[in-house]
C-alpha positions as CSV (number, residue, x, y, z in Angstrom):
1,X,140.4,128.8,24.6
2,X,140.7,128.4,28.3
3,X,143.0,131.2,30.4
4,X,144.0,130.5,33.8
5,X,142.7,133.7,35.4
6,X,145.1,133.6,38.4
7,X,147.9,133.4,36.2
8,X,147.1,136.2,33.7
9,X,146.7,138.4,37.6
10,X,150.2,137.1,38.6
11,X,151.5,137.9,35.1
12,X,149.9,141.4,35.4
13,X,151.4,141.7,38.8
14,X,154.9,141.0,37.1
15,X,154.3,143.1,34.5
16,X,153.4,146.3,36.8
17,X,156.4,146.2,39.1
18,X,158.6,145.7,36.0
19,X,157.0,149.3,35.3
20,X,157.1,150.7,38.6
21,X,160.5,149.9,39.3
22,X,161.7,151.9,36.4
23,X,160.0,154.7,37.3
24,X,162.6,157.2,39.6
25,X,161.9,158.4,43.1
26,X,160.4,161.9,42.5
27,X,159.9,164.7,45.5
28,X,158.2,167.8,45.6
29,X,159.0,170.7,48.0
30,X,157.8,174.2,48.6
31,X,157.7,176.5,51.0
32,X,154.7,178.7,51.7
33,X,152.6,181.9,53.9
34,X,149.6,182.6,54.0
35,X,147.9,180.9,50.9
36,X,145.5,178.0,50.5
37,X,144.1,179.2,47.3
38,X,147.4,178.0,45.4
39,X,148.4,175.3,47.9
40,X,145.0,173.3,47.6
41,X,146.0,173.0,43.7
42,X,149.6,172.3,44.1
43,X,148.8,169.4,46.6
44,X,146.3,167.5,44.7
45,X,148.2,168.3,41.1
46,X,151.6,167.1,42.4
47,X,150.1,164.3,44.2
48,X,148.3,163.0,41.5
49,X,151.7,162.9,39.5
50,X,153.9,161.6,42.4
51,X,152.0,160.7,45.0
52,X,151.0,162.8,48.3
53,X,153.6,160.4,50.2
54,X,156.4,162.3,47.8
55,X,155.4,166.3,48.9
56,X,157.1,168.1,51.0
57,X,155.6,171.2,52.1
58,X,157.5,173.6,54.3
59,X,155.3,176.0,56.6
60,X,156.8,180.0,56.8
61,X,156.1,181.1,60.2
62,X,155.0,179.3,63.8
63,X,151.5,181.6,63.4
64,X,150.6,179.3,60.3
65,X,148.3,176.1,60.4
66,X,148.9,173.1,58.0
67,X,145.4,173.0,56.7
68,X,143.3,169.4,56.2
69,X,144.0,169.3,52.6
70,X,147.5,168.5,52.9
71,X,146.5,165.0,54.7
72,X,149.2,162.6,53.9
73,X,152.1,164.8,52.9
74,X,154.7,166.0,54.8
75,X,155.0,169.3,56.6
76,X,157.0,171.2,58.6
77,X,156.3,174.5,60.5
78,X,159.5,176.7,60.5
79,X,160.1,179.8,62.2
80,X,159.2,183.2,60.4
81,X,161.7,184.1,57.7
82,X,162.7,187.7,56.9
83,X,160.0,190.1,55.2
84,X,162.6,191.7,53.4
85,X,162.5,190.7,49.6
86,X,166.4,189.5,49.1
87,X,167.2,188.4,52.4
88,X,163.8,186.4,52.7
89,X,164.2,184.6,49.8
90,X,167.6,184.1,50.1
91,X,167.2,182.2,53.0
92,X,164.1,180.4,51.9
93,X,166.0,178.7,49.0
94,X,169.0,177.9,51.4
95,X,166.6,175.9,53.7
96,X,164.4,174.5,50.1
97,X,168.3,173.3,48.4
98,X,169.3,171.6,52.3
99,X,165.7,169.9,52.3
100,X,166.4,168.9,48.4
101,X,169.9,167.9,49.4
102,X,168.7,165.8,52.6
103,X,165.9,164.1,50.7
104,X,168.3,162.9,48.1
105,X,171.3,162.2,50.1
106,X,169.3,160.0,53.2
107,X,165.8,159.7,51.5
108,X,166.6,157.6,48.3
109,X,165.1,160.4,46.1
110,X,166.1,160.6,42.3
111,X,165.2,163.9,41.8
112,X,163.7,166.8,43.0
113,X,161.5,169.3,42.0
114,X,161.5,172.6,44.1
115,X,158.6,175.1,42.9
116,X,156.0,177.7,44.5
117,X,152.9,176.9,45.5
118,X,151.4,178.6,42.3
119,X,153.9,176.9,39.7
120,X,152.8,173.6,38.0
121,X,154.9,171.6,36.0
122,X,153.0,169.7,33.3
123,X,153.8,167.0,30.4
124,X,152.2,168.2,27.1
125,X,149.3,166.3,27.2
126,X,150.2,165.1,23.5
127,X,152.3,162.6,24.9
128,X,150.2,160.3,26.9
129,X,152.6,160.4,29.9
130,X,152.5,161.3,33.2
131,X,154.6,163.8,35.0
132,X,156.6,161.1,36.7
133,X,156.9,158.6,33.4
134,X,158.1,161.5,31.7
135,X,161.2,162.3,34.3
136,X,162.1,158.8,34.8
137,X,162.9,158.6,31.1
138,X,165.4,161.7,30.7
139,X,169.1,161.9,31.5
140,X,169.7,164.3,33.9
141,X,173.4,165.5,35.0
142,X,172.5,168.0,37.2
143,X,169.6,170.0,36.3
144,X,166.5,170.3,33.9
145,X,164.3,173.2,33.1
146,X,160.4,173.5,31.5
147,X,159.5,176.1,29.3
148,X,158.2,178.7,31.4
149,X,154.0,179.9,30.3
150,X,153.0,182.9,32.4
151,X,149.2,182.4,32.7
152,X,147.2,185.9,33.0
153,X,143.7,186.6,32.7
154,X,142.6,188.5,29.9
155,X,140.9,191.7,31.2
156,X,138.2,191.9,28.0
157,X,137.5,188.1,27.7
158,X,138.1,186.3,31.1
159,X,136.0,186.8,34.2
160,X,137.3,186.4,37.8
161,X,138.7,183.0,38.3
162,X,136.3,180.5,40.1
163,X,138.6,177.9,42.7
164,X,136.6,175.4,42.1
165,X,136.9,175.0,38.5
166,X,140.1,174.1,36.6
167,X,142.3,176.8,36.3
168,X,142.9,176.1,32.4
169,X,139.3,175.6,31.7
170,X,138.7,179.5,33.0
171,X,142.3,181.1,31.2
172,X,143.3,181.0,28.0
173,X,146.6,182.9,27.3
174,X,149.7,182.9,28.5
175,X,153.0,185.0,28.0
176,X,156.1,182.7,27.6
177,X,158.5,184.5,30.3
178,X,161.8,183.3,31.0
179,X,161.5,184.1,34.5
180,X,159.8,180.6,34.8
181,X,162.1,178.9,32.4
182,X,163.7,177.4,35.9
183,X,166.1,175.0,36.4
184,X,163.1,173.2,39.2
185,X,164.1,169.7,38.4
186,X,167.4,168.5,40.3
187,X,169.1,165.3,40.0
188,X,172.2,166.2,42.6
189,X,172.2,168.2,45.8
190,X,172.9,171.9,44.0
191,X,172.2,175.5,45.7
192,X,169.1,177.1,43.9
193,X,169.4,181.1,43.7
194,X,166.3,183.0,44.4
195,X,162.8,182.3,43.2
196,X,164.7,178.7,41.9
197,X,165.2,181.0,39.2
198,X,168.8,179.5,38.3
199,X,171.0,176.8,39.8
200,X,174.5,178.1,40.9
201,X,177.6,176.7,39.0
202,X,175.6,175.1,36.7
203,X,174.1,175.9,32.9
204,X,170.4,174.8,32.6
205,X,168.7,172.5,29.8
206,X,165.3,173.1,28.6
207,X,163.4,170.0,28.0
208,X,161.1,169.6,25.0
209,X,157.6,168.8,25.4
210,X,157.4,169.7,29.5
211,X,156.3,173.3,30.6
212,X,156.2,175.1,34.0
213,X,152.8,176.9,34.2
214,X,153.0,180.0,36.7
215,X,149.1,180.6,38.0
216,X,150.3,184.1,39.8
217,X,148.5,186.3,37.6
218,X,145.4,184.5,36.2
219,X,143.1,187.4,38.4
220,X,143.6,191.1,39.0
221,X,141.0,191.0,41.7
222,X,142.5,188.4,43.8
223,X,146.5,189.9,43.2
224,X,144.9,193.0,44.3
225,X,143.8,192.0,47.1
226,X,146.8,189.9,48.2
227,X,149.2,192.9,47.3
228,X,147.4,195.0,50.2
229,X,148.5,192.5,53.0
230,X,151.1,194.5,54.9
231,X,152.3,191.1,56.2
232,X,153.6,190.0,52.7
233,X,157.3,189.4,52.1
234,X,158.5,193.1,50.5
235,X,155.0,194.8,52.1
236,X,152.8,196.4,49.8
237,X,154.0,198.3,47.1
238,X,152.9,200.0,43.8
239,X,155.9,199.5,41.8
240,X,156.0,195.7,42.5
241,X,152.3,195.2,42.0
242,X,152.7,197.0,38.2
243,X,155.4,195.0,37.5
244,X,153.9,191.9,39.2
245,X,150.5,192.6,36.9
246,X,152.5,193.1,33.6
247,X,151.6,189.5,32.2
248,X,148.0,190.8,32.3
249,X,148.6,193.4,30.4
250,X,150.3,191.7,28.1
251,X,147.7,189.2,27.1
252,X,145.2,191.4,26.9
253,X,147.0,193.8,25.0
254,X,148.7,191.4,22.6
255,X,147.5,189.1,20.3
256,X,147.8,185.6,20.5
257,X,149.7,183.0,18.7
258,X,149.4,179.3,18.0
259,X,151.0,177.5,21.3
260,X,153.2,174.9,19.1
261,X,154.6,177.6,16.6
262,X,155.3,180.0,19.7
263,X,157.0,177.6,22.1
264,X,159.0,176.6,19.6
265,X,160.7,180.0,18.8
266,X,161.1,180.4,22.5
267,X,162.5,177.2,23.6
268,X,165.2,177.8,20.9
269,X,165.8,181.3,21.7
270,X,166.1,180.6,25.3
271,X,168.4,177.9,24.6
272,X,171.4,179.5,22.7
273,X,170.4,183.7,24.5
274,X,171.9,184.7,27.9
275,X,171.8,187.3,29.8
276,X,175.3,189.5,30.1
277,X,175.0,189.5,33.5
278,X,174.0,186.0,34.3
279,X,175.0,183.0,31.8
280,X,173.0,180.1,33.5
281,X,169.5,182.2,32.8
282,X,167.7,182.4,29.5
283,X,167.0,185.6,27.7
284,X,164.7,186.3,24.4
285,X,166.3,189.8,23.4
286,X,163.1,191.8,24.5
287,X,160.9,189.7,22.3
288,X,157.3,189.2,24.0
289,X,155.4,186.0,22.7
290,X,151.9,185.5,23.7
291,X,150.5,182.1,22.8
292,X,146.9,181.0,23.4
293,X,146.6,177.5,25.4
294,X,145.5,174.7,23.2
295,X,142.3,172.5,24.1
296,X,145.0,169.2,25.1
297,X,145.7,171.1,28.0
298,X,142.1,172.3,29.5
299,X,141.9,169.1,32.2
300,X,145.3,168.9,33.4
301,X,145.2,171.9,36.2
């Protein structure tokens, strides 16, 4: 049988911007000081999912350099925030939800996702589907959340992390927290509140099969040693760095459970549990759940 080869390429042509042109328009934003170990990761995870064209990385401070690494996305050096803890972050998330807002409103962008440098959002590998296949196929009103999986190293089994290996490939555990069950994905200009821990005025929906992974505490060492910067937001202090290490404690002291059987008592507890004093947050009643990271997910960070 004979095949007209330029054909079959015009056919395959067809057939991939059929496929591209339902995929959505999907920016990234942060906003970052002082800290190339995380942003190195962020900027070739994210733009591997969506494309270094689609990041949008905000500088904190006129002393900071945009390093090489973050060739082809965009930045922005903006003057030095406030060091205090609340008012800092206040304003950081007003300027993150007008750059969200601007970007979808003037840009053409179908969503948004605003995270920190050392938060990944990640399709469960079982799937087969990229970050970006995966959005462009839900319905989103105003706002989707992952399941939040607190990666911390392991004091007894995990040595200090190595930045030029896969972060997954050196940690194992994770503690599912619901302080990184965000509402990060946005489909309408929306006011984040701090940390993009909620959106204001609006409930959150947790999506099944997509997880936020929060790299903050995978090495004691190296959260140590960032905690002793006096020019950190909050300055150093030993009540923050406890509660800042707790996921490390917790994996270490706690014993593991299987990932699937784990993230599903937590993604339906977080669902239908609030908090008295904040209804669009999720809360598990005190319960701590400590899963162990299956092998699907080794290569994907």
């Amino acid at each position: 049988m004979h095949y007209d080869l330029r054909k079959l390429g015009r056919r395959q042509l067809c057939i991939n911007e059929v496929m591209n042109s339902k995929l959505k328009k999907i920016a990234a934003i942060t906003m970052v000081r002082d800290d190339d170990f995380f942003l190195r990761k962020w900027v070739d995870y994210y733009g591997r999912e969506l494309g270094r064209e689609n990041l949008y990385i905000l500088f904190d401070g006129e002393d900071q350099k945009v390093p090489d690494f973050c060739e082809g996305t965009h930045t922005y050096i903006h003057s030095r925030l406030s060091n205090k803890i609340v008012e800092g972050e206040r304003m950081r998330l007003g300027l993150l939800s007008d750059k969200a807002a601007q970007l979808m409103e003037n840009d053409g962008y179908d969503l948004v996702i605003g995270v920190d440098c050392d938060e990944f959002i990640a399709v469960d590998p079982k799937l087969g589907k990229s970050l970006r296949e995966y959005l462009s196929e839900q319905e989103i009103n105003y706002t989707i959340s992952p399941l939040g999986v607190d990666i911390g190293q392991h004091l007894e089994k995990e040595s200090e992390i190595d930045a030029n290996k896969g972060f997954l490939e050196q940690r194992r555990f994770g503690y599912l927290d619901t302080r990184y069950t965000k509402g990060s994905i946005i489909a309408k200009p929306v006011r984040w509140g701090r940390g993009f821990h909620r959106v204001k005025g609006h409930n959150f929906h947790i999506c099944p099969d997509l997880y936020l992974f929060h790299f903050g505490c995978i090495d004691m060492k190296r959260m140590r040693e960032r905690f002793m910067n006096p020019d950190r937001i909050g300055g150093t202090s030993t009540r923050h760095f406890k509660k800042r290490t707790r996921t490390i404690h917790l994996v270490t002291n706690n014993e593991a459970q299987d990932f699937d059987k784990g993230t599903k008592i937590a993604r339906k507890m977080q669902t239908w549990i609030r908090p008295f004093y904040s209804w669009n947050k999720p809360a598990m009643l005190g319960r701590v759940i400590v899963v162990e990271i299956p092998e699907r997910f080794r290569k994907i960070l």
